[in-house]
C-alpha positions in Angstrom: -55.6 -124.1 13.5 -57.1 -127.5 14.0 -55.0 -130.4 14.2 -56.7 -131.8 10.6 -55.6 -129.0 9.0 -52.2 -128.9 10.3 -51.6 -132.4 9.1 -52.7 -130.9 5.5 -50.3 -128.1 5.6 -47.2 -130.3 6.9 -48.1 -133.0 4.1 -48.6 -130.0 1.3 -45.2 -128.6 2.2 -43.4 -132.1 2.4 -45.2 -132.3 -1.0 -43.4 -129.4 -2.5 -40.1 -130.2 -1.2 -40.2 -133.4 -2.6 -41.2 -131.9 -5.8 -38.3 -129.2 -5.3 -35.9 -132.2 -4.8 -37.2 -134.4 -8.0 -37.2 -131.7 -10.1 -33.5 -131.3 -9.2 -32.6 -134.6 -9.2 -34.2 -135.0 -12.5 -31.8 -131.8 -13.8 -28.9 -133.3 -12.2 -29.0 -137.1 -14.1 -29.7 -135.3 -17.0 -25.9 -134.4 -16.9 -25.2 -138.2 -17.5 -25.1 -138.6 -21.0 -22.7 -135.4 -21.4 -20.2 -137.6 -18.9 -20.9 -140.8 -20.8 -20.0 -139.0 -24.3 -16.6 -137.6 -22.7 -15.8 -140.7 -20.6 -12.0 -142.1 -21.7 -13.3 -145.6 -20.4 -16.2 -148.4 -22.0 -19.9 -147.4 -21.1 -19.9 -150.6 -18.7 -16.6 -149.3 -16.8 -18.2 -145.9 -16.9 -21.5 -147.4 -15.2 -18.8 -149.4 -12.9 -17.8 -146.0 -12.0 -20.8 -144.1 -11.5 -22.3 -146.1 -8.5 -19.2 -147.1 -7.3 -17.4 -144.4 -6.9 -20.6 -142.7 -5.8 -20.6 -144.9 -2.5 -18.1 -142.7 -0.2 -20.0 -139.8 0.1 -23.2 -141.9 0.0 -21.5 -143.9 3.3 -20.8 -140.3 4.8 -24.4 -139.4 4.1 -26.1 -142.6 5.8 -23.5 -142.8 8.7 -24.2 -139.4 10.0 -27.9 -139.1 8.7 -30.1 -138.0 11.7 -31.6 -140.2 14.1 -35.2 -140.0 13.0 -34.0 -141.3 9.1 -32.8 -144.9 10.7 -35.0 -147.6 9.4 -38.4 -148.3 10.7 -38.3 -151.7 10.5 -36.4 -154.7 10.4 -38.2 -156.4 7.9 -40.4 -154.8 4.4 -43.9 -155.9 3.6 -42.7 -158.3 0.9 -41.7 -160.4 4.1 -38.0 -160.4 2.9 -35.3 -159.6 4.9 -33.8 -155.9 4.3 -30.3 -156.6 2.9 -31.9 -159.3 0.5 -34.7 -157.2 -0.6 -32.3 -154.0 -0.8 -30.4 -156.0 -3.5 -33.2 -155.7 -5.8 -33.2 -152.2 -6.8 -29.4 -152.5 -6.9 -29.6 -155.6 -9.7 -32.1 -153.6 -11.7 -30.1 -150.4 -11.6 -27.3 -152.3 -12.7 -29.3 -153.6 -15.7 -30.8 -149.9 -16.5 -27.0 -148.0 -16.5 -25.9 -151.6 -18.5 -27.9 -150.8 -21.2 -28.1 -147.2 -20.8 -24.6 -146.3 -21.2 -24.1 -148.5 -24.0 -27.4 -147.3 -26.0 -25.8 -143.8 -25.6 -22.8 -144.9 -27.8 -25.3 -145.8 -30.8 -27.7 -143.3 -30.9 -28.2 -139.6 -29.9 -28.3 -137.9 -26.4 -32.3 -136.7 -26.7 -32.9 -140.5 -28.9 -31.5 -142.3 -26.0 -32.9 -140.1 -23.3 -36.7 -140.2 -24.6 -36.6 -143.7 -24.9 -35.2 -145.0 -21.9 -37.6 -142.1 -20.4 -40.3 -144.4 -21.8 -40.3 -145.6 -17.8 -43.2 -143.6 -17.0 -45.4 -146.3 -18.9 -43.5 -149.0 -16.9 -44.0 -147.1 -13.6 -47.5 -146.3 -14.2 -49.1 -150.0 -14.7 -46.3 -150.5 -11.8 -48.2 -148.1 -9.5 -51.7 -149.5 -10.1 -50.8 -153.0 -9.9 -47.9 -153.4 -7.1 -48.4 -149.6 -5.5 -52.1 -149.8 -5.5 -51.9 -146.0 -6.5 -55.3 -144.8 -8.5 -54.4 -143.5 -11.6 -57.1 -141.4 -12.8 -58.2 -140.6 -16.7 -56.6 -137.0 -16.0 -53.1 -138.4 -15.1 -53.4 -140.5 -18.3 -54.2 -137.8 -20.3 -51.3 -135.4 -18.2 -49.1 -138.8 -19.6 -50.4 -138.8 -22.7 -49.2 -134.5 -23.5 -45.7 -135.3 -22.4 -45.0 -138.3 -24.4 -45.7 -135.7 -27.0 -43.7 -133.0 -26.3 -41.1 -135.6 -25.9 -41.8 -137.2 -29.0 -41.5 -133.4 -30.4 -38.1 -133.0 -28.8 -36.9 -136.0 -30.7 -38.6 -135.7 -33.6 -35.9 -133.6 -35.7 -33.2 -135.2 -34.9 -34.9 -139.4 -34.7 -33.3 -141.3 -37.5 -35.4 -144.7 -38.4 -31.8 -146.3 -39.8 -29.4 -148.7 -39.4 -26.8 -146.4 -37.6 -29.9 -145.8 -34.8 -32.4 -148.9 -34.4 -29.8 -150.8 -32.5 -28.9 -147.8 -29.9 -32.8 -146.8 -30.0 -33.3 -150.7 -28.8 -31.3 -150.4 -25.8 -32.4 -147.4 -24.5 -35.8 -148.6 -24.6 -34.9 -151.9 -22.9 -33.4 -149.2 -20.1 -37.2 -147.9 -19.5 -38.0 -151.8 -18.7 -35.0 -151.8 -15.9 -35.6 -148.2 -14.5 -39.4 -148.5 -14.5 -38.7 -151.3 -12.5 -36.5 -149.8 -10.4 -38.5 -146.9 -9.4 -41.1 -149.1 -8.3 -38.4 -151.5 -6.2 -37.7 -148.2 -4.2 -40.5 -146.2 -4.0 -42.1 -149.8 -2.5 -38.6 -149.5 -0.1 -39.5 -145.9 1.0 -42.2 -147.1 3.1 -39.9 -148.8 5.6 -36.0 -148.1 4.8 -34.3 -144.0 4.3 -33.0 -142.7 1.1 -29.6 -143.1 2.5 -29.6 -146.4 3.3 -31.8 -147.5 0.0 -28.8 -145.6 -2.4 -26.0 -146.9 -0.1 -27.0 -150.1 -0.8 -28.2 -149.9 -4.3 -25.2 -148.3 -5.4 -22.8 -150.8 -4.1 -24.9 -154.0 -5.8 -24.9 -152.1 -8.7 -20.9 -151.6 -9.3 -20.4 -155.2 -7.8 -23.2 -156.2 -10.5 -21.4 -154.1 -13.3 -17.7 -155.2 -12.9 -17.6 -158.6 -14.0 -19.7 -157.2 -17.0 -16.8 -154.8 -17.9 -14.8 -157.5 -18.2 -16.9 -159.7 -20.1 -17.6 -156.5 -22.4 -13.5 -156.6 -23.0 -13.8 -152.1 -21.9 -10.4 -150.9 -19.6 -10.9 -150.0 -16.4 -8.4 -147.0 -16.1 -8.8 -143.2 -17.7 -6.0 -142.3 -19.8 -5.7 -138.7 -18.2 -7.0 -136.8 -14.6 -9.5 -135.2 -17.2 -11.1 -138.4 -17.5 -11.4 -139.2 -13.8 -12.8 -136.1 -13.1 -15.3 -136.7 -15.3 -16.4 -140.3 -14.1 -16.2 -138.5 -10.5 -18.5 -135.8 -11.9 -21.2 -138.5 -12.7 -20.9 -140.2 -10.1 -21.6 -137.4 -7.5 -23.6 -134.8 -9.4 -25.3 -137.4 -11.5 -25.6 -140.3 -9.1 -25.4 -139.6 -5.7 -27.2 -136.2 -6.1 -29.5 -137.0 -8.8 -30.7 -140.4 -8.1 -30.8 -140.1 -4.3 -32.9 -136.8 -4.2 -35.3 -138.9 -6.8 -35.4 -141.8 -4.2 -36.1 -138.8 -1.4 -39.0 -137.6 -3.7 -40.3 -141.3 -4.2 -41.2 -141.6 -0.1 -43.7 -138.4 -0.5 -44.8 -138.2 -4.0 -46.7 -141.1 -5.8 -44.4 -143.2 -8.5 -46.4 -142.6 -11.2 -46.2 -138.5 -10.8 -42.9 -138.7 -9.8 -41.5 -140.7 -13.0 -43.4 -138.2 -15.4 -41.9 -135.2 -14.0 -38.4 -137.2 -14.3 -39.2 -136.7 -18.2 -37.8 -132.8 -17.3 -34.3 -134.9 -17.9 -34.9 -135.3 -21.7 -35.8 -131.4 -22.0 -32.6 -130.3 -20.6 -30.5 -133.4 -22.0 -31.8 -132.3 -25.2 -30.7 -128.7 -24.3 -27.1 -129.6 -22.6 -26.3 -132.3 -25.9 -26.7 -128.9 -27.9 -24.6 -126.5 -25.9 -22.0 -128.7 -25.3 -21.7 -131.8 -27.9 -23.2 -130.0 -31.0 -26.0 -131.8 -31.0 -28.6 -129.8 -33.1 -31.6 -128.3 -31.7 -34.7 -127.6 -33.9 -37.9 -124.8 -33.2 -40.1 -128.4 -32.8 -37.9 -129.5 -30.2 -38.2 -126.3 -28.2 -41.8 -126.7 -28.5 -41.6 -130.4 -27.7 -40.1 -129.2 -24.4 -42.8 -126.8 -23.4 -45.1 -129.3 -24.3 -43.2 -131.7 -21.7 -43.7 -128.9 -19.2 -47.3 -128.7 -19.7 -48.2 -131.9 -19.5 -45.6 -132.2 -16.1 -48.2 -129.3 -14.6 -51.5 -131.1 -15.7 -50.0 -133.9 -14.0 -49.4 -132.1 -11.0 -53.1 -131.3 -10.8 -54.3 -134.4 -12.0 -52.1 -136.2 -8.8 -51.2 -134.0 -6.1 -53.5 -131.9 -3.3 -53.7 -128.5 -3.0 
């Protein structure tokens, strides 16, 4: 096997791990909005929670990570230092699970989830214009299918009145922050580890949040061990595990791929809201999610080699 060809085979199969690991870590966040719903504490506290809480085993993770994960440079292409350009996906994280959380309280688990799922719009003008990524017409048109299986998986249950507009505004104000963010840390990947970009991100976050919890009036303390299990549970299934196998998938897929297959999350929100909250779910919506799927796998093609 020639040495050209090798490199082709390592980079397909980093390829599909990646794509293993953010198709995972796309099921895994879509847990969240299950934990927000049963969380004893305010939305902000609950986002206070989720990164903070989610630092421990992130800490474990970087201090033992292997040798060959260590930064590879002391300072990013931006020409920032690290710890002052790590801050940045931290800040915007902060603003995404801000508005997030609370945009969860006034609308419904697939409303909230599609719309702040609107990042892949965000990441995609992101890509071309910070990324340099080429985004060809086939990607657009891969984009272009899933919006509309999403907008299927909505559809039923999207209400247009006063008891919605205000939590359908701040879950679209969450694509803005997490578009944003993906694009902080998939510029990141190219010189710092996913341990050491969630560490630090995580940690900015809660410090970002907490003043915010008071400011929003929310208690910081869980009436019962029920409700700290569950603010553990999104911090380390949802958190920790989700977002930090996305950031993985960010250093070897591009951004704008890897935020459309992210839109799995809505799909199985939309399916884990029924099973477990009541949360109706229609024929449409079950076509809306193959629809999703299908436009994921045009994607796919449209994007990725072999």
């Amino acid at each position: 096997m020639s040495s050209a060809s090798a490199v082709t085979a390592s980079q397909r199969a980093a390829q599909r791990l990646a794509l293993a690991a953010l198709v995972l870590g796309a099921l895994a966040i879509a847990f969240s909005p299950i934990f927000v719903r049963l969380s004893e504490v305010g939305p902000t506290a609950t986002g206070f929670y989720r990164t903070i809480l989610a630092v421990p085993p992130l800490w474990l993770v970087w201090r033992f990570r292997p040798a060959d994960a260590a930064p590879r440079a002391s300072e990013t292409s931006w020409g920032i230092p690290p710890l002052g350009v790590l801050l940045i996906p931290g800040l915007l994280f902060a603003g995404d699970l801000f508005f997030w959380h609370l945009s969860i309280k006034y609308t419904s688990v697939a409303n909230a989830t599609l719309l702040s799922n609107f990042a892949p719009v965000i990441v995609t003008l992101g890509a071309w214009l910070v990324l340099r990524e080429k985004i060809t017409s086939s990607f657009l048109v891969a984009l272009l299918v899933a919006f509309c299986g999403a907008l299927m998986l909505v559809g039923a249950s999207f209400r247009l009145g006063g008891d919605y507009v205000f939590g359908d505004l701040l879950a679209f104000t969450t694509a803005i922050f997490y578009g944003a963010y993906m694009i902080a840390v998939a510029k990141l990947r190219g010189r710092h580890g996913t341990q050491e970009i969630m560490l630090w991100s995580s940690l900015v976050s809660g410090l970002a949040l907490l003043p915010m919890v008071w400011l929003m009036g929310e208690s910081l303390w869980p009436a019962t061990l029920q409700g700290w299990a569950i603010l553990f549970g999104l911090a380390w299934i949802s958190h920790a595990l989700g977002q930090g196998l996305i950031a993985y998938a960010l250093g070897h897929l591009p951004a704008s791929f890897s935020s459309l297959v992210v839109l799995v999350q809505p799909v199985a929100a939309a399916f884990f809201g029924w099973l477990w909250l009541g949360e109706g779910l229609q024929p449409l919506q079950i076509a809306g999610g193959a629809v999703v799927l299908i436009g994921i796998l045009l994607a796919r093609r449209a994007q990725l080699k072999g």
